[in-house]
PARO-352145 format. One record per residue: residue in three letters; y, z, x of N, C-alpha, C in turn. Coordinates in steps of 0.05 Angstrom, whole numbers, plus 5000, padded with zeros to 4 digits. Layout:
BEGIN
ALAYZXYZXYZX/...
This chain:
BEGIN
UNK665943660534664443430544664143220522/UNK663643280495663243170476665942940473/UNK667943090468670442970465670942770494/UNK670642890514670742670528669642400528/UNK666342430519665042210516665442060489/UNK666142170471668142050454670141890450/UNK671841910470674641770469673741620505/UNK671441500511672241460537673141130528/UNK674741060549676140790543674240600547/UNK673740410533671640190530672639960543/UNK675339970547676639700560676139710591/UNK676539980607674639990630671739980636/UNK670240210616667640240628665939950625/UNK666839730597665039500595665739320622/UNK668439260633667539090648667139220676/UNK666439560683665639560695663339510700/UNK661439630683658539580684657639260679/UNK659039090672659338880666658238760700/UNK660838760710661138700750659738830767/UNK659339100752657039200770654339100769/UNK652839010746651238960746650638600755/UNK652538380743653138210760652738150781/UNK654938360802654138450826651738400838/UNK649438670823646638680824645138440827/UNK645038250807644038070801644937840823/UNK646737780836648037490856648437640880/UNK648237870887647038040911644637910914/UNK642237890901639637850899639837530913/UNK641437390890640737050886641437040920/UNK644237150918645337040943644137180979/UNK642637250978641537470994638337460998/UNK637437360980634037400993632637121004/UNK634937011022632936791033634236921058/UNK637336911058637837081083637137361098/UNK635237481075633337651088631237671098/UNK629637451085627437291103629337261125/UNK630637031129631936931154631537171173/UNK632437411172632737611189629237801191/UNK627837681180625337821179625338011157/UNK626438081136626638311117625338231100/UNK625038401088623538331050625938221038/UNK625338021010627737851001629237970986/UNK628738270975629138390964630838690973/UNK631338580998632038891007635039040999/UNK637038680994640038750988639338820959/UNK637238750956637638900922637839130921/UNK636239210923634539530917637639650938/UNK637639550960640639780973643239700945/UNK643139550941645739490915645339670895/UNK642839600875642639880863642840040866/UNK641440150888641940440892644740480900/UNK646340400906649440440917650840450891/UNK650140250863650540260843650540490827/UNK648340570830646340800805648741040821/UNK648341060852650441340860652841260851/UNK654241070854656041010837657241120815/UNK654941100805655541130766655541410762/UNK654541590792654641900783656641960792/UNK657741800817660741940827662341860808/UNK661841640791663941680765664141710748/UNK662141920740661642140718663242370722/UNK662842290752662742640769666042670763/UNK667642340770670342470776671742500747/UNK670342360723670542280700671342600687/UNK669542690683669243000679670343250690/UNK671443120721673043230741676343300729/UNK676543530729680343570724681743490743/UNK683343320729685243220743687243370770/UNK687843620752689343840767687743870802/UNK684443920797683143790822684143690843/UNK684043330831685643150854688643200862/UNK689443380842693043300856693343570870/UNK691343730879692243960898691343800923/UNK694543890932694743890968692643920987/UNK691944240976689144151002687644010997/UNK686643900974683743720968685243420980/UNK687043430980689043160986688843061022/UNK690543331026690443451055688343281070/UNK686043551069683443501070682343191075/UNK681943071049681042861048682442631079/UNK685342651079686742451091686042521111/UNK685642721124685642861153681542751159/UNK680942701144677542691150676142371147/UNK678842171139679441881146680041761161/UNK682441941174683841941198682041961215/UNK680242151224678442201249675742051240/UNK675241961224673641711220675041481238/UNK677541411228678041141236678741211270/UNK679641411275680041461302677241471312/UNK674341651310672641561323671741251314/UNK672241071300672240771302673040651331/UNK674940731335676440611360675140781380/UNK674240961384673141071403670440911418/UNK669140931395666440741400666740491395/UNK668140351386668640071399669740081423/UNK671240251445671640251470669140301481/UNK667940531481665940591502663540421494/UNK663640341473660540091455661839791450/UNK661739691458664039391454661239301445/UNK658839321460656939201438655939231408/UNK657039441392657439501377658939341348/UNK660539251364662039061355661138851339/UNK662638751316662438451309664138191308/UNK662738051325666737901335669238021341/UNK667938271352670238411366670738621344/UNK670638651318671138861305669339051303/UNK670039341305668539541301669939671275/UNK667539711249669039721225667439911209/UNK664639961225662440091206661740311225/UNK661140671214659340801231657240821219/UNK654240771234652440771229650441041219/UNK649841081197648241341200645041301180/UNK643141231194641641211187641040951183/UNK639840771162639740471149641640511141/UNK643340591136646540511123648640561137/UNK651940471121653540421153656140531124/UNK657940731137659640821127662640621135/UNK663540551118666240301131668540561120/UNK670540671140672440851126674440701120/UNK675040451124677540331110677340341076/UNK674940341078674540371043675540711031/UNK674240821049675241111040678441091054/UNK679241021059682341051070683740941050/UNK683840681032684340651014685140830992/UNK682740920986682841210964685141410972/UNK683741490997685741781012688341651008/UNK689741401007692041341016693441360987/UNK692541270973692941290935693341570933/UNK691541740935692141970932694042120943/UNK694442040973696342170982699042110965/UNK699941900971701841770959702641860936/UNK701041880919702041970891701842200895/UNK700342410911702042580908704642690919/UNK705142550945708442570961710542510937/UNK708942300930711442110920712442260880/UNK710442400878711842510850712342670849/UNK711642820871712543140882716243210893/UNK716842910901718742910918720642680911/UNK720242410909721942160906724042280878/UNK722942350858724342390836727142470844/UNK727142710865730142830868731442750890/UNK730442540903732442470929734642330918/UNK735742230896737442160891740142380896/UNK739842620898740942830897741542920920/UNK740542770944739742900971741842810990/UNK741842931013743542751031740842611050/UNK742342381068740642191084738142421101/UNK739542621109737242731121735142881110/UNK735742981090734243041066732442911058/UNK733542691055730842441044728942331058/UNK730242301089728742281120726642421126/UNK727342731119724943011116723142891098/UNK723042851076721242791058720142571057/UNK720342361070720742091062718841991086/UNK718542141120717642061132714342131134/UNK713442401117710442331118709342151109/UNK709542111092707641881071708641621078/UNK711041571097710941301112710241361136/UNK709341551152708241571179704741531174/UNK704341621154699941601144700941301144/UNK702141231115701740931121701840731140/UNK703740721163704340541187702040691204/UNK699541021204698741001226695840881205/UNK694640951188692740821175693540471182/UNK694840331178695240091181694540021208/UNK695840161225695240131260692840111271/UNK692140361260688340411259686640181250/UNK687840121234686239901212686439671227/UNK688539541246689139381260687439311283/UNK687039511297685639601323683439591329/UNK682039571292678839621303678439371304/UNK678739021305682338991289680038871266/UNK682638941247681438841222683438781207/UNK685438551211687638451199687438501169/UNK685838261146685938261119685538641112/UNK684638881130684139071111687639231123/UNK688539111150691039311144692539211121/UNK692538941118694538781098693338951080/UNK691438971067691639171044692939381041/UNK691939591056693839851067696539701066/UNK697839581079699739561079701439441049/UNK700339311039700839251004701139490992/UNK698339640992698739880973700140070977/UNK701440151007703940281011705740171005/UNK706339951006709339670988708339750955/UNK706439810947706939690920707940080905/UNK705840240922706640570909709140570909/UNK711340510938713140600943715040510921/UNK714540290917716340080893716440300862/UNK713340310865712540390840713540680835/UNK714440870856715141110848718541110845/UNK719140960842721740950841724340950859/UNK723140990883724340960896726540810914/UNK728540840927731440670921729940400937/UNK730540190932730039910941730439940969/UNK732340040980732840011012730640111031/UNK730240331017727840531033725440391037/UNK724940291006722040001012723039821025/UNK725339671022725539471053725739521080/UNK725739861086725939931102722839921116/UNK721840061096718440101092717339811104/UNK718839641091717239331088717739241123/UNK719739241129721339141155718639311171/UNK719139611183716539711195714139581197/UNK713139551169710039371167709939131175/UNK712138951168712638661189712638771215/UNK713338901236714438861252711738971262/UNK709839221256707839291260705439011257/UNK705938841239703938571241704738421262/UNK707338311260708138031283706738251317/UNK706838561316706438671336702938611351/UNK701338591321698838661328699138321326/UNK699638181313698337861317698837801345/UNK700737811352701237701390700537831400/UNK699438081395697638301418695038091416/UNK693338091387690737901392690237641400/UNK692937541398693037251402693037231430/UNK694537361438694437461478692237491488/UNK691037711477688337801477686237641475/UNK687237421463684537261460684437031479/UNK686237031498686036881516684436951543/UNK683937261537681737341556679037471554/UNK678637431520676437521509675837431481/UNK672837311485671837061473672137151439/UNK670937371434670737481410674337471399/UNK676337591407678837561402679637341392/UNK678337041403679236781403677336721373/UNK675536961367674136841335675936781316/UNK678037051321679937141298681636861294/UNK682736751315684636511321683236311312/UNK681236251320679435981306679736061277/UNK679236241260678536241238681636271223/UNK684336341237686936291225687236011227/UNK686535821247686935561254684935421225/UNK682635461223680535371208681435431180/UNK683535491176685535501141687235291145/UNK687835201167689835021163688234691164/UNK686234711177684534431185681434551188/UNK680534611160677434691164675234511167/UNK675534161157673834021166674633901195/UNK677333931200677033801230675434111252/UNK675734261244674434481258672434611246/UNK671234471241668534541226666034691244/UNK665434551264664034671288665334871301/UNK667934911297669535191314670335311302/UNK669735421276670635601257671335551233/UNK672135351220671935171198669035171176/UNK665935231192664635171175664035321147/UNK664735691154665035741115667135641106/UNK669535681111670435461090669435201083/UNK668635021096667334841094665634791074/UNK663234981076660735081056662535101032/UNK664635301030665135391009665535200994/UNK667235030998667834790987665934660961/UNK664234560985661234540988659634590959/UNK659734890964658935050942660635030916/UNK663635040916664735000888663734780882/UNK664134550898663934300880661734210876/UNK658634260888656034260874655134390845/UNK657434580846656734750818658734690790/UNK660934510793662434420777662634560751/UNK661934470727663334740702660534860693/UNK657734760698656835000689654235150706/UNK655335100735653535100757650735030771/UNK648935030787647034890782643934960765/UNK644735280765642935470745643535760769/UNK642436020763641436240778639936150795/UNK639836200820637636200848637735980853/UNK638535730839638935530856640935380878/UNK642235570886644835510912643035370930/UNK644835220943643335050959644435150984/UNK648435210986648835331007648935611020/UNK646335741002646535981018644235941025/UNK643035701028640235701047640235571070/UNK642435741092643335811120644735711131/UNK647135591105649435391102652235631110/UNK652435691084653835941089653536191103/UNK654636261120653736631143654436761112/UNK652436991110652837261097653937141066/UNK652337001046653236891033653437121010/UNK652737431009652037580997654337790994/UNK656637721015659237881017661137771013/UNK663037751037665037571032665437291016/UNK663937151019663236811002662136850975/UNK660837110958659337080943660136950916/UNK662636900918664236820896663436550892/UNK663536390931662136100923660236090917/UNK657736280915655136300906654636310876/UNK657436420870657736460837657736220830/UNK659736070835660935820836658335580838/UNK656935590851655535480852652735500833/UNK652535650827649535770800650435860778/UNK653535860775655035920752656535740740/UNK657635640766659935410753663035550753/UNK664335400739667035500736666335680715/UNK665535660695664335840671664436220680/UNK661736190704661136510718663636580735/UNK665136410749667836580760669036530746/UNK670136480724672236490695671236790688/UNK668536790683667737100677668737330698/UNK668237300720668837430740671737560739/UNK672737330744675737320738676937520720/UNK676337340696677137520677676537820668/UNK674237900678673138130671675138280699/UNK675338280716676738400734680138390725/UNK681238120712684038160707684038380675/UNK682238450666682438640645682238900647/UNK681538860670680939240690683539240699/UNK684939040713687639070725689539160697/UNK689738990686691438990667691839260651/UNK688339380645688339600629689139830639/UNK689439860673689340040687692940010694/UNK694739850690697439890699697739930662/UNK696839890642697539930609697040270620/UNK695240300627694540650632697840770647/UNK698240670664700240720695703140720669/UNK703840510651705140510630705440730611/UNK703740870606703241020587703441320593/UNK702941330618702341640631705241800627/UNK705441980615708342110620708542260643/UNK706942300663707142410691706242210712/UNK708442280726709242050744706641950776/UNK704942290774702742340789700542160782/UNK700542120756698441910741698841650738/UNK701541610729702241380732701141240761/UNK702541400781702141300811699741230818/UNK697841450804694941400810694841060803/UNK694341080780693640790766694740670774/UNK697840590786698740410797697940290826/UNK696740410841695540460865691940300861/UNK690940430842688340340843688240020832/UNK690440040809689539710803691639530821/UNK692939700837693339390863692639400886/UNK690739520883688739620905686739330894/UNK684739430868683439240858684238950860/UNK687238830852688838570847688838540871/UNK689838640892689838610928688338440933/UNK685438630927682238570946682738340934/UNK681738330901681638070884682337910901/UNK685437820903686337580912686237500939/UNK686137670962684737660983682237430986/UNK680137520965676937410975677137210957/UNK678837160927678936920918680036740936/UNK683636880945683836670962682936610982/UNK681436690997679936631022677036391019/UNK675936390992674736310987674735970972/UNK677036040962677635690956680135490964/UNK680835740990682135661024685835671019/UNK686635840996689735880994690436111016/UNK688136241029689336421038687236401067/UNK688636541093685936481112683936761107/UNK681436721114678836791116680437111125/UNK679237461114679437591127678137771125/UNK674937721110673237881120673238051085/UNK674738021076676138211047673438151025/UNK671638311016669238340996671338260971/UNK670038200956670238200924668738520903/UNK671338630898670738850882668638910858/UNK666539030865664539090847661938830850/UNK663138500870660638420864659538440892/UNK661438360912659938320945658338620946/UNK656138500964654638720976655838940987/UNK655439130983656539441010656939620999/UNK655139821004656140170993658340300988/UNK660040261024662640481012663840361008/UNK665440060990666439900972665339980941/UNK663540040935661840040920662740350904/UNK662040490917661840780917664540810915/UNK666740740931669140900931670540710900/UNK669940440896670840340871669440480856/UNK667440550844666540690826668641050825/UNK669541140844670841400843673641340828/UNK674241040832676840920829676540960793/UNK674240860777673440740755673741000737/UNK671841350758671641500749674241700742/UNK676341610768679541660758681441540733/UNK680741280731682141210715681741320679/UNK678341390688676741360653677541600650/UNK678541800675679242110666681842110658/UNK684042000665686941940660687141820637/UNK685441620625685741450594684541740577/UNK682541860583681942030560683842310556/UNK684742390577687542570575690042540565/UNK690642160565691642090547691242060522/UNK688842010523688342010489688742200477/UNK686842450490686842690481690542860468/UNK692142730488695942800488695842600463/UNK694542340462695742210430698841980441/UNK697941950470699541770484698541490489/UNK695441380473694541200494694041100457/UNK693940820458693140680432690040600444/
């Protein structure tokens, strides 16, 4: 234990705790008038942030300290994917028989208690893991193989991914299949595998999107909530002419960058999260940054997140086993994904899809399952060290 805590990598754990605590802090700014609004104490996204935080910090001790050998057995693998799966499947269950349930038609959270479990976040994880382990167990020798050979092997870990994506679709939740669906494009690339098979891979996932966009788009011609999703793809292309019909966070956001210019207007003073912006505490909180920070606090943001990316594919670089590599390569474009997702959605390069910002938006199992992400990587840099492979 000593040695571990010795050599743990400083280039991850500072800017984690760095964003985590950030996080903490513009959770609060951005969040306690909109908790009045709802009747709550103004303080309530706090205290749930922390605490989502503090567990955090033990599940990534926990996995920190955790042997690796652990995660890369099958059944713990198995297991895990099979107990995501019937998460996201009872998702769709109860958004059929509960449509009130729903938010704008998506059903994305199960409820247990004051808190709400989201499994796309844990599906994420399970999907990384699976992945690396199919893929280093097996891709290495298909070069060797005949077509059907490689077919046998080749079709689990693209059957999880196209049905995780499907699922992900359904409850629907476009921006989180596009994730899923990236981080199966980016493992597959990344394990070496022959170029055709990922365009093969890639072709599937297009054809599975253009499938689900004209299903909702159809769909929303006979149900009001369906037609949100459409207003808010329309509202990227013309957000002040549709400002009243779906246009108005982007709008705000706007709003918000450019009241806050380079060194924002101070902490707690946003003007548009006082009932300008919906949920200025999740998805938008970046304009919240933007606005009490300036360009200055998302320069920080930014950057503190592209040094986690960076350090975590230098890790994926360095690993002489291909299981680790994969890991790391998985988690930090998992991380770069979300990133660019809620940046772009936020200062309108990309349309609106619901996609949090890693480590600062509000929400537990974002929270929690990045922190397991943090506690993988800090275990993989110190095993390197320990081998005398990692500078």
């Amino acid at each position: 234990m000593q040695t571990k805590l010795k050599n743990i990598d400083f280039w991850i754990l500072v800017p984690f705790i760095l964003l985590s605590a950030l996080g903490i802090v513009m959770v609060y700014s951005a969040s306690s008038n909109a908790a009045q609004l709802q009747g709550l104490n103004s303080s309530i996204y706090l205290k749930r942030q922390a605490l989502f935080v503090a567990v955090g910090f033990l599940l990534c001790a926990f996995f920190y300290f955790l042997k690796i050998d652990v995660l890369k057995r099958s059944l713990f693998t198995k297991w895990f994917l099979l107990i995501v799966l019937a998460l996201l499947i009872v998702l769709l269950i109860r958004k059929h028989f509960n449509p009130q349930a729903s938010i704008n038609g998506a059903s994305a959270w199960i409820p247990i208690g004051p808190f709400h479990i989201q499994p796309l976040e844990l599906a994420k994880l399970a999907l990384i893991l699976y992945l690396a382990k199919v893929y280093s167990s097996r891709v290495l020798n298909i070069s060797q193989q005949s077509l059907k050979q490689i077919f046998s092997q080749l079709w689990p870990p693209v059957l999880v991914g196209l049905l995780i994506t499907g699922l992900t679709m359904f409850q629907p939740d476009l921006g989180g299949a596009a994730i899923i669906a990236a981080i199966v494009f980016l493992m597959s690339f990344a394990s070496g595998l022959d170029i055709k098979y990922v365009v093969i891979t890639v072709i599937f996932l297009i054809i599975l999107f253009a499938c689900g966009y004209f299903y909702f788009a159809e769909h929303s011609m006979h149900m009001d909530h369906s037609s949100y999703r459409v207003r808010r793809l329309m509202s990227f292309y013309h957000p002040f002419k549709l400002e009243k019909s779906g246009g108005s966070q982007l709008v705000n956001s706007y709003y918000a960058i450019n009241n806050g210019g380079l060194w924002g207007r101070g902490l707690g003073n946003s003007i548009q999260k006082l009932g300008y912006l919906p949920e200025p505490y999740t998805d938008f909180i970046l304009a919240i940054i933007a606005e009490e920070l300036g360009l200055v606090g998302v320069s920080l943001v930014i950057g503190l997140l592209a040094v986690l990316i960076f350090r975590i594919v230098y890790l994926g670089f360095s690993a002489s086993q291909i299981y680790l590599s994969l890991l790391c390569y998985g988690i930090a474009g998992f991380l770069f994904i979300q990133s660019a997702f809620n940046i772009g959605g936020v200062v309108g390069l990309l349309p609106i899809t619901g996609v949090t910002l890693p480590f600062i938006s509000y929400g537990g199992s974002s929270t929690l399952v990045l922190s397991i992400c943090m506690g993988i990587v800090l275990n993989i840099s110190v095993n390197l060290r320990q081998n005398n492979s990692l500078n």
